[in-house]
KOLBATI-772800 format. One record per residue (C-alpha): residue in one letter; chain; x, y, z. Coordinates in steps of 0.001 Angstrom, whole numbers. Example, Ala and Ser with C-alpha at 12.3 -4.5 7.8 and 13.67 -1.06 7.14 Angstrom:
 residuo cadena       u       v       w
       A      A   12300   -4500    7800
       S      A   13670   -1060    7140
END
This chain:
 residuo cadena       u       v       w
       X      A  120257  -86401   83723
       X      A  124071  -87415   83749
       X      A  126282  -84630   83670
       X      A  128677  -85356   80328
       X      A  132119  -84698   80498
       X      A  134140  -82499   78994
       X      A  137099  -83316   76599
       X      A  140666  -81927   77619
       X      A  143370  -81205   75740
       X      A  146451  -80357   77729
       X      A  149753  -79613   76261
       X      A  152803  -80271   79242
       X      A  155919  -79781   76563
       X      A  156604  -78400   73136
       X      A  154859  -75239   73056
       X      A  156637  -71831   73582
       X      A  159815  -74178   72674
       X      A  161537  -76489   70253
       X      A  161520  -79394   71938
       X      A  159940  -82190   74767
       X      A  156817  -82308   73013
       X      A  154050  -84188   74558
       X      A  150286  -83552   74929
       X      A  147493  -85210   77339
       X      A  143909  -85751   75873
       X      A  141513  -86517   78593
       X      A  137904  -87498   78786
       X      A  136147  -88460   82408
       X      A  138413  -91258   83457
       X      A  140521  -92214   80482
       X      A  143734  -90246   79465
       X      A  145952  -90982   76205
       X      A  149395  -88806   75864
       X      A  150760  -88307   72886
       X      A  154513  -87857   72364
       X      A  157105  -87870   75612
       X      A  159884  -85818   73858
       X      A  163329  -84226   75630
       X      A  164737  -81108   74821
       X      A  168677  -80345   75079
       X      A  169675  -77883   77516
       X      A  170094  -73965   76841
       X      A  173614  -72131   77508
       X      A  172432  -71383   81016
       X      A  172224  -74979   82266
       X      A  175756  -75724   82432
       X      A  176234  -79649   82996
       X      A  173029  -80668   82311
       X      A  172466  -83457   79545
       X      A  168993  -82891   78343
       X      A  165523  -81831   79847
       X      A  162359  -83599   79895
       X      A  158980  -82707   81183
       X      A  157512  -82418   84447
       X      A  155014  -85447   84652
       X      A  153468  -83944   88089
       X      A  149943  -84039   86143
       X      A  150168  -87185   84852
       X      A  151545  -89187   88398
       X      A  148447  -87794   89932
       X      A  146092  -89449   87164
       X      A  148147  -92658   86875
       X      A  145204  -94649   86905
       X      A  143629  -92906   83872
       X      A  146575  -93326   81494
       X      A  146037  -95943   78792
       X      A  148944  -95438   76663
       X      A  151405  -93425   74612
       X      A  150793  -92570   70823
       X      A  153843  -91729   68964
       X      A  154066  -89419   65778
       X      A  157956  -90151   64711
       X      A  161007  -91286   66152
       X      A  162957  -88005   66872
       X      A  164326  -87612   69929
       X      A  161769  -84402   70695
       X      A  159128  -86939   70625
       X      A  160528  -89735   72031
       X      A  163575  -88691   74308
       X      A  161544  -88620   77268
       X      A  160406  -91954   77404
       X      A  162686  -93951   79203
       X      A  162371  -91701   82288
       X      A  158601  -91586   81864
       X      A  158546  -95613   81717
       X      A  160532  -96338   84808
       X      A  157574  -93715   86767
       X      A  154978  -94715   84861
       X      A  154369  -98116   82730
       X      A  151797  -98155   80018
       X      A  151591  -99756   76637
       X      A  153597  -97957   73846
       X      A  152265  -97589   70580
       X      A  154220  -96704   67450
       X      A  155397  -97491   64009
       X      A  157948  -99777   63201
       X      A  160956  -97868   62834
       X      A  159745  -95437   65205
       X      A  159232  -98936   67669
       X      A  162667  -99863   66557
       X      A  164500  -96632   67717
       X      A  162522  -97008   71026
       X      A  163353 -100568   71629
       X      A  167159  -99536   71473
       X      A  166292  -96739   73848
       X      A  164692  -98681   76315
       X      A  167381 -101862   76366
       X      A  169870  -99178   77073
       X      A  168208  -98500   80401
       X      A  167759 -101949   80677
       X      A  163609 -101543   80166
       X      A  162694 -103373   77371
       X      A  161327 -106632   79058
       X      A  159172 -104362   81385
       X      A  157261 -102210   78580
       X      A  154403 -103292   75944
       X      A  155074 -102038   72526
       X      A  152678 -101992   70270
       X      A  154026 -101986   66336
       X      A  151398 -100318   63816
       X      A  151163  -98582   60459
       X      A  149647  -96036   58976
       X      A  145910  -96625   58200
       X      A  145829  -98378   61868
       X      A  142890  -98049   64034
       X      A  143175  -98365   67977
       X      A  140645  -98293   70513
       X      A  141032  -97572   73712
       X      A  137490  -98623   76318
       X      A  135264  -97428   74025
       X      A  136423  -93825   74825
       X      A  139187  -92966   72077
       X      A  139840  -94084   68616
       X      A  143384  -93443   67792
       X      A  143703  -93353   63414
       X      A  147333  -93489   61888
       X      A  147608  -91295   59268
       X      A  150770  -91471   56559
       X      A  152245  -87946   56837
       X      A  156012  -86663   55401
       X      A  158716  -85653   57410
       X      A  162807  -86180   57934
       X      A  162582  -89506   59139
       X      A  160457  -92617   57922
       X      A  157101  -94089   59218
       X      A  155630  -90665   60379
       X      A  151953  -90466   61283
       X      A  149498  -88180   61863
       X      A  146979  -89017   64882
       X      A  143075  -88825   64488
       X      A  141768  -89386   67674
       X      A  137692  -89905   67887
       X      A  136287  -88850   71207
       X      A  132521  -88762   72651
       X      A  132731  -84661   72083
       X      A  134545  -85320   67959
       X      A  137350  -85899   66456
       X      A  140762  -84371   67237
       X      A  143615  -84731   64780
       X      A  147240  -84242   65939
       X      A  149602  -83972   62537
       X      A  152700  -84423   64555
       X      A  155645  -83134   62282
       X      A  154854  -83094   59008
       X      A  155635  -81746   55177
       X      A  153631  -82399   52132
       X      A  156159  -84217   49942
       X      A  155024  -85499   46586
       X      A  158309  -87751   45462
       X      A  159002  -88978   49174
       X      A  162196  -91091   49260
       X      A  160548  -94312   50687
       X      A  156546  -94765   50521
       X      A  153999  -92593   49373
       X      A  153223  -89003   50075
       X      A  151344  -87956   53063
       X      A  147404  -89196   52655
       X      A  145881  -85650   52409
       X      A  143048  -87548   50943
       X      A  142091  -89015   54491
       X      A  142659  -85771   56282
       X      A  140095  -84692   53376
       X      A  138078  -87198   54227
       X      A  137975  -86581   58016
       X      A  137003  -82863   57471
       X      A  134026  -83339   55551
       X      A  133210  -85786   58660
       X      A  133427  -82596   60596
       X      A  136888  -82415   62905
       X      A  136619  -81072   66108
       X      A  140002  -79485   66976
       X      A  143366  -79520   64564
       X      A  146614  -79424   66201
       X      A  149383  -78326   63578
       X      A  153126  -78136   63455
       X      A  154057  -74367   63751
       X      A  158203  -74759   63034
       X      A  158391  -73377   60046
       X      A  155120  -71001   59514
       X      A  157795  -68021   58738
       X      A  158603  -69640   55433
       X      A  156578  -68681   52366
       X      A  155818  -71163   50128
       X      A  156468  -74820   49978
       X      A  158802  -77051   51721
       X      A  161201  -78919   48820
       X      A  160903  -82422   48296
       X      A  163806  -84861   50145
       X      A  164393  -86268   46572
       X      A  166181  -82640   45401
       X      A  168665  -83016   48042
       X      A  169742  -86608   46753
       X      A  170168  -84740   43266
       X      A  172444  -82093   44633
       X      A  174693  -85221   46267
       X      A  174476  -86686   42886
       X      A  176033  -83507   41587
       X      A  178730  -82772   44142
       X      A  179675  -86184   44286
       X      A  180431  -86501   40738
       X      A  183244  -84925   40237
       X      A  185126  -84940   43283
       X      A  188430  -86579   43852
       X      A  188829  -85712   47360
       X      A  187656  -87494   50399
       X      A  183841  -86822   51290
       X      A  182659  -85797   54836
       X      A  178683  -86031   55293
       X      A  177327  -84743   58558
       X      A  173714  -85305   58723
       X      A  170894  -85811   61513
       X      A  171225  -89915   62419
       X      A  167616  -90178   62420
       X      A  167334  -88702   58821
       X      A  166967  -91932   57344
       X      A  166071  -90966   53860
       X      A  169077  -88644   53527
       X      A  171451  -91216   54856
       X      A  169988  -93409   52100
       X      A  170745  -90886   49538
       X      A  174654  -90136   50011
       X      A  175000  -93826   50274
       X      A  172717  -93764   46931
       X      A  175280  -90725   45758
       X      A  178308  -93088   46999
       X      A  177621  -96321   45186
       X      A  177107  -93963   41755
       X      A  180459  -93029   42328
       X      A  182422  -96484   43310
       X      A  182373  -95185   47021
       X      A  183012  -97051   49730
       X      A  180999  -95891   53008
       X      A  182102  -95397   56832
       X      A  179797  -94117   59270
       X      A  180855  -92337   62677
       X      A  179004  -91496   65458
       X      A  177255  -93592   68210
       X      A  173925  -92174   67273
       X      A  174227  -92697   63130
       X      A  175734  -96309   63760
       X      A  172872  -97113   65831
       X      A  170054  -95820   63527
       X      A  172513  -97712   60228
       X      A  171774 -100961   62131
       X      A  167981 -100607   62889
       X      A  167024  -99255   59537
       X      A  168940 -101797   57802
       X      A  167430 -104401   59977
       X      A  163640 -103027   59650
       X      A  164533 -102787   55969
       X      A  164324  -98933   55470
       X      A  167874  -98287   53934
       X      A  169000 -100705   51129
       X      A  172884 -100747   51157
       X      A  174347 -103137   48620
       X      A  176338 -105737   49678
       X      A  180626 -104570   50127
       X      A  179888 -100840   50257
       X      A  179519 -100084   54008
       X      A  183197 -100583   55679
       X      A  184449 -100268   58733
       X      A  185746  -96760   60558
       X      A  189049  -98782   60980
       X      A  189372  -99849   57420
       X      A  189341  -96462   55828
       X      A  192899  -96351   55472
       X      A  193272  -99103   53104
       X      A  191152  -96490   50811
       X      A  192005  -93496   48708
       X      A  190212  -90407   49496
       X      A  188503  -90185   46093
       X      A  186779  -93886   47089
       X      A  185495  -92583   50351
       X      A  182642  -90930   52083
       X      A  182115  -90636   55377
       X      A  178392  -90207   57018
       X      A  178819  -88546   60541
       X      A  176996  -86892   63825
       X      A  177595  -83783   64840
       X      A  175617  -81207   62443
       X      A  174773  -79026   65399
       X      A  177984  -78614   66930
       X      A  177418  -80493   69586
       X      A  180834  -80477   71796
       X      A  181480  -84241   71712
       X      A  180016  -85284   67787
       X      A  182190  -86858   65779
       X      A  182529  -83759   63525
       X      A  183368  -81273   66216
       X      A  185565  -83938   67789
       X      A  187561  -84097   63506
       X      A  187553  -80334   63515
       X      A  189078  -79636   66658
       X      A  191588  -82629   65383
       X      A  190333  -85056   68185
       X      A  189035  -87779   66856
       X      A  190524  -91188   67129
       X      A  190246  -92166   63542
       X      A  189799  -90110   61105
       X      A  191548  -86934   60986
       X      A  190772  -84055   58393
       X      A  193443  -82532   56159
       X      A  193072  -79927   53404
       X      A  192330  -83014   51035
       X      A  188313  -83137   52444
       X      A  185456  -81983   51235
       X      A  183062  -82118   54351
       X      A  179230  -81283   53362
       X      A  177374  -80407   56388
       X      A  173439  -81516   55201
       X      A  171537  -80051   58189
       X      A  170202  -76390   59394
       X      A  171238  -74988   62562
       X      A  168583  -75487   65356
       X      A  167496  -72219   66681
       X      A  170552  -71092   69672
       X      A  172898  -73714   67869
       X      A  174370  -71363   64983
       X      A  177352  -70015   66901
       X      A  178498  -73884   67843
       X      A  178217  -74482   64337
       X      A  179771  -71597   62915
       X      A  182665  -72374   65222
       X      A  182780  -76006   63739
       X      A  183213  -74272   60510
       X      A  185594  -71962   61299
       X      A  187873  -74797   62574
       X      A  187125  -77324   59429
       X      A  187961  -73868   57036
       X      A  191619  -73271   59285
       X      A  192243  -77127   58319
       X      A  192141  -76448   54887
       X      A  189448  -78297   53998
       X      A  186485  -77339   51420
       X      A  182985  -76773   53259
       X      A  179644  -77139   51952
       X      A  176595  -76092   53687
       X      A  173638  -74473   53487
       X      A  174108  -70990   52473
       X      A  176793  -72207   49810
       X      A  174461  -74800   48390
       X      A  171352  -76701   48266
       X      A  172478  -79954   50558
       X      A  169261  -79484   53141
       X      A  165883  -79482   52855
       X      A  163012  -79111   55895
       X      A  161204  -81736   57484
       X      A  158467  -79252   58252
       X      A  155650  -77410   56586
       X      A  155790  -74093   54777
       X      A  152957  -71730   54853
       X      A  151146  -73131   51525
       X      A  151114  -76814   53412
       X      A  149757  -75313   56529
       X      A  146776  -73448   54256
       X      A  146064  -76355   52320
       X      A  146053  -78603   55615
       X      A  144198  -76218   57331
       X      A  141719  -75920   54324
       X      A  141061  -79668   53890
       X      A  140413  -80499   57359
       X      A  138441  -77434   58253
       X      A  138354  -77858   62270
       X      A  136012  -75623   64429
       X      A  138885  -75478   66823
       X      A  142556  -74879   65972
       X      A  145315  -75267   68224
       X      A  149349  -74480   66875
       X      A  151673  -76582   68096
       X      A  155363  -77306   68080
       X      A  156878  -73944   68119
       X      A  158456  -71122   69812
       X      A  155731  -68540   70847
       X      A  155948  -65833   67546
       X      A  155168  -69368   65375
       X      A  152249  -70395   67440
       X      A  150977  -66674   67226
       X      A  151723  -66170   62898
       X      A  150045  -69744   62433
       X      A  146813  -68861   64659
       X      A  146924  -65694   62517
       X      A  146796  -67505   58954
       X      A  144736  -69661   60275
       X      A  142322  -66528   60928
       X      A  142617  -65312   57505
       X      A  141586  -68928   55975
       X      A  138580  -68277   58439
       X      A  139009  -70496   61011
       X      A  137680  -68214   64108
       X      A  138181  -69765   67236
       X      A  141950  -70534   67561
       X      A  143876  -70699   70876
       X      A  147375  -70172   71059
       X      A  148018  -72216   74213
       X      A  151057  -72552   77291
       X      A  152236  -75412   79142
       X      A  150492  -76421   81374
       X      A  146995  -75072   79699
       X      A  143448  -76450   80294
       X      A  141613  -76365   76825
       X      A  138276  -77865   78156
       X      A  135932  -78651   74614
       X      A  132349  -79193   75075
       X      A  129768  -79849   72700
       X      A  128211  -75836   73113
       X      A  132036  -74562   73196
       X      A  135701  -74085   74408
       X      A  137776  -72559   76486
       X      A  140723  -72545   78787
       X      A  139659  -73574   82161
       X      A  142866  -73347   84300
       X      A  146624  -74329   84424
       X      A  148451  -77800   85475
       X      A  152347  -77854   86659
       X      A  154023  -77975   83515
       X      A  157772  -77124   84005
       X      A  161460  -78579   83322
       X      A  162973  -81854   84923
       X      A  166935  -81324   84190
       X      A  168957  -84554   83693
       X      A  172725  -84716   84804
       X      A  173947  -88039   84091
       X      A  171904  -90652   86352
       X      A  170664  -87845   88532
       X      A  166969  -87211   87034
       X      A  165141  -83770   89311
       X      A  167991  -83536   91089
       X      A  169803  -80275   89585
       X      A  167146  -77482   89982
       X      A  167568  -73812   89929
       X      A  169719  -72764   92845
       X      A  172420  -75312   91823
       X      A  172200  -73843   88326
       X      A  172478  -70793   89929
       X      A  175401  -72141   91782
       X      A  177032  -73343   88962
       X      A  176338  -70342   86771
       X      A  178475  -68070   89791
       X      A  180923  -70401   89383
       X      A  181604  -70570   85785
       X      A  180798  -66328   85686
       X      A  182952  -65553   89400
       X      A  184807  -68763   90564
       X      A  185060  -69938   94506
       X      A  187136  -69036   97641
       X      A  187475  -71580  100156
       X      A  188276  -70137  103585
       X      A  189391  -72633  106370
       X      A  189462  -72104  109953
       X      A  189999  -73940  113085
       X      A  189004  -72733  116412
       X      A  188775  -73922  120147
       X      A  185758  -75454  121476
       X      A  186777  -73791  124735
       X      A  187963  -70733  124387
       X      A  186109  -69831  120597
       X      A  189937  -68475  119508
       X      A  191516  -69080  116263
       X      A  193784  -72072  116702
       X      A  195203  -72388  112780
       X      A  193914  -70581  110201
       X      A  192358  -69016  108125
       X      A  193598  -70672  105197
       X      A  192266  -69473  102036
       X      A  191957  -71417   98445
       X      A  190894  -69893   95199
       X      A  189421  -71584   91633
       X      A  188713  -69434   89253
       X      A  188681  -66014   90907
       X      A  192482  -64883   90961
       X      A  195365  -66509   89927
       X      A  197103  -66830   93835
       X      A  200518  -66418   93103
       X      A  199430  -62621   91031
       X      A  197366  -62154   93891
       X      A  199699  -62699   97555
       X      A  198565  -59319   98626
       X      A  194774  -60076   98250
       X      A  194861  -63566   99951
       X      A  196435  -61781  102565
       X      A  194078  -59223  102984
       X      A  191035  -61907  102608
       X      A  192806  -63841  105577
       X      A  192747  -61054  107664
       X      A  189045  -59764  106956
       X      A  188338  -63373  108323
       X      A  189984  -63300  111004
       X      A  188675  -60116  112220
       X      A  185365  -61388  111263
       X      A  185288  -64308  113599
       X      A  187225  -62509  116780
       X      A  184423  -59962  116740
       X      A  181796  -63103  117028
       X      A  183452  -64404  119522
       X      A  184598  -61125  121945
       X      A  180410  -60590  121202
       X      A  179974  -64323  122639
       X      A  178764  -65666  118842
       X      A  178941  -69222  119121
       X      A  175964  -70160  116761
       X      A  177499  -71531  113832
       X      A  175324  -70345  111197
       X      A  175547  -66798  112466
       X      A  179671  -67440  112162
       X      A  179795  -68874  108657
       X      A  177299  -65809  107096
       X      A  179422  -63432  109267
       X      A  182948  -64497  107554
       X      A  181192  -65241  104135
       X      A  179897  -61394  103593
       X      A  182641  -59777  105258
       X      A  184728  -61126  102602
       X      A  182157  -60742  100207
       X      A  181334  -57393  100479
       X      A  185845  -56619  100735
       X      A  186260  -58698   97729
       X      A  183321  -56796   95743
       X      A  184535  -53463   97095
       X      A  188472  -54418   95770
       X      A  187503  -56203   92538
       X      A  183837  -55793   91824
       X      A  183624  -59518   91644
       X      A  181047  -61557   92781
       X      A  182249  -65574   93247
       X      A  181266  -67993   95655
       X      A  181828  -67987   99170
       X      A  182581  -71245  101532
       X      A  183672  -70604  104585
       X      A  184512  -74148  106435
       X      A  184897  -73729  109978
       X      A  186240  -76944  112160
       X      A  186286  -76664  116030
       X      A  188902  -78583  118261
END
């Protein structure tokens, strides 16, 4: 009798971390992934742009990959992709906008002819060899066209809610079909994988539609000069301070790279409805007053070169903010970005200007799930498995706990990297892939790994000392030198005495290599470079970088 295979699950990205999501479900020789999202880089990765996952698994079972699923268009889902495509080209399958945003993505990095994508909608069925069915599901979030994934499999059904909020008075569409997911759990689901983000929060998540009312109400009586900074992929808000703008004979201006980009697709795929004469130019807003103004903008994380940082720090090219503004910043800080955007703050408040956010008022909602969505998911589609997802590791551990109390017993809170092997008698982890970090530094992709972070942390903490020498090929003497530079470590001109004294520690250093006949020039360098390490620790207990360059004549 023919041994039957097992079904994997396999999380590489997005667990233990906010962030680079992206999941492998396997069966025998076919493989679908869903999600290839990018993370942006932590304090200590200085220089790097963003991080995406290690694909190590996946390049070694090329063959079996059959496509890419996507939930949503937000960059944690779909960041990744461009990188993944130029390794690794399979079909890409998506919903429109969420299609759209990728298309841009993928013409920047000049990949669009080369890659199948594969426009669906909710309600969508896929097949994939007779192995996988792949069901779009309508689900709520902060961006339009997001989908839940119910994938059929020879062992059962798996269902993957991507991120997701119950919302009953959605902006655009109808509310997330919780009669399907209803549906599929009477069917009997195999294993539920559920968006942990926000499983701290009692309650429910409000509906988008509140926020638009709060606009509505700031916006009324304001004669000053609105400032909007938003996420660019939050479609459905965007559409809602425009809404708030038109009720109040407002013109509109967006900044930001990012928000004109998503402007133009969603106007193009028809998801924002902007009447005709309202949307002007960044150029043209100073044929306006401010009380006919608003301006939607990037940069509600503080990120150091978003428009808004760039207007606080009174940087940016065209618009500059005066004690006239009223700038509304409409997001949440993502967990490690609060003291970048307190700092924003701080600098729009020294301005002058009047600030809105979220502790002052009601101008945010969540795109994710509360704990009374998570139960009531959890409860409709009943799984025998249950796997949290999308979280750091406390929310993947108070999820698998309410999950226990709605008595759901076999939960695993999975890593990385993990095995989850299901089985028709059972489950369990079975072992460990590579799972780790790529870092991204401009075009280098791989290239920056942990001792030149390392490097660059001593640097930034310590600075560097240059110390050049010339000696004779003949005789091994010192010919000119040593010269020594410093960046970063001492100001030089403060510090004569101590270049002096590192000079002569290398000098001695290399006239007792050479009356001990050292001419290996390894053993030379390491011999100058902690002499004058261990001097310079014992003077200053400092630590910086050491480069001794040694020439021979």
């Amino acid at each position: 009798m023919a041994k039957k295979n097992k079904l994997k699950i396999i999380p590489l990205g997005g667990l233990d971390e906010i962030g680079k999501n992206m999941t492998i479900i396997e069966y025998g020789n076919e493989m679908i992934m869903v999600d290839c999202g990018m993370a942006f880089p932590d304090d200590d990765m200085p220089g790097v742009d963003l991080v995406i996952n290690d694909i190590s698994y996946v390049e070694k079972n090329r063959d079996k990959l059959k496509g890419i699923f996507l939930t949503h268009g937000h960059e944690d889902h779909i960041g990744g992709l461009p990188y993944f495509l130029k390794e690794i080209n399979v079909p890409v399958y998506g919903t429109r906008l969420t299609i759209g945003l990728v298309e841009h993505k993928l013409r920047e990095h000049n990949l669009l002819s080369r890659v199948k994508l594969v426009r669906t909608k909710a309600g969508d069925v896929v097949r994939i060899n007779n192995v996988f069915t792949i069901e779009f599901i309508r689900t709520n979030h902060s961006i339009a066209d997001s989908v839940a994934l119910a994938i059929g499999t020879p062992v059962g059904t798996v269902i993957h809610m991507g991120d997701f909020k119950i919302d009953t008075t959605p902006i655009v569409g109808d509310m997330i079909d919780l009669t399907r997911l209803g549906e599929l759990g009477r069917e009997g689901v195999l294993a539920l994988m559920s968006d942990s983000t926000n499983v701290e929060r009692p309650g429910y998540a409000m509906s988008e539609r509140s926020v638009g009312d709060k606009f509505e109400q700031i916006f009324r009586n304001c004669k000053k000069r609105i400032i909007v900074a938003t996420f660019a992929s939050n479609v459905h808000r965007v559409q809602q301070i425009i809404n708030a703008a038109v009720e109040n004979g407002r013109k509109v201006a967006v900044s930001g790279r990012s928000m004109e980009n998503i402007v133009e697709i969603s106007i193009l795929l028809g998801y924002m409805k902007i009447p005709e004469g309202v949307l002007i130019n960044l150029d043209n807003i100073g044929k306006y007053k401010p009380e006919q103004l608003v301006i939607i903008t990037t940069g509600s994380q503080g990120e150091p070169m978003s428009a808004l940082t760039r207007m606080a720090f009174s940087d940016h090219r065209k618009v500059e903010v005066t004690k006239d503004d009223l700038i509304i910043i409409s997001a949440t800080p993502i967990p490690g970005n609060e003291k970048t955007v307190a700092n924003v703050i701080n600098e729009l408040f020294k301005i002058g200007a009047e600030v809105i956010y979220k502790s002052l008022a009601e101008v945010h909602v969540s795109g994710h799930a509360c704990q009374e969505e998570l139960k009531l998911i959890l409860a409709l589609v009943k799984p025998k498995y249950f796997i949290p997802v999308h979280g750091e590791h406390r929310h993947l551990m108070l999820h698998a706990q309410l999950a226990e109390k709605m008595g759901i017993e076999n939960t695993f809170v999975l890593g990385n990297g993990s095995v989850l092997e299901l089985g028709h008698r059972g489950a369990k982890v079975t072992g460990e892939v590579i799972a780790g970090k790529v870092l991204v530094d401009g075009l280098g992709v791989g290239d920056v790994g942990n001792i030149v972070l390392r490097d660059r942390k001593l640097l930034a903490q310590d600075g560097l000392i240059v110390v050049v020498v010339t000696i004779s090929a003949e005789t091994g003497k010192i010919i000119s030198g040593p010269d020594v530079i410093s960046r970063g470590f001492v100001y030089v001109r403060e510090a004569e005495d101590l270049m002096t004294e590192i000079r002569d520690v290398a000098k001695e250093s290399i006239e007792y290599c050479n009356n001990s006949h050292i001419n290996d020039w390894a053993t030379l360098k390491n011999s100058v470079k902690n002499s004058i390490y261990h001097y310079i620790y014992e003077k200053t207990k400092r630590s910086p970088m050491i480069m001794p360059i040694i020439m021979e004549v």
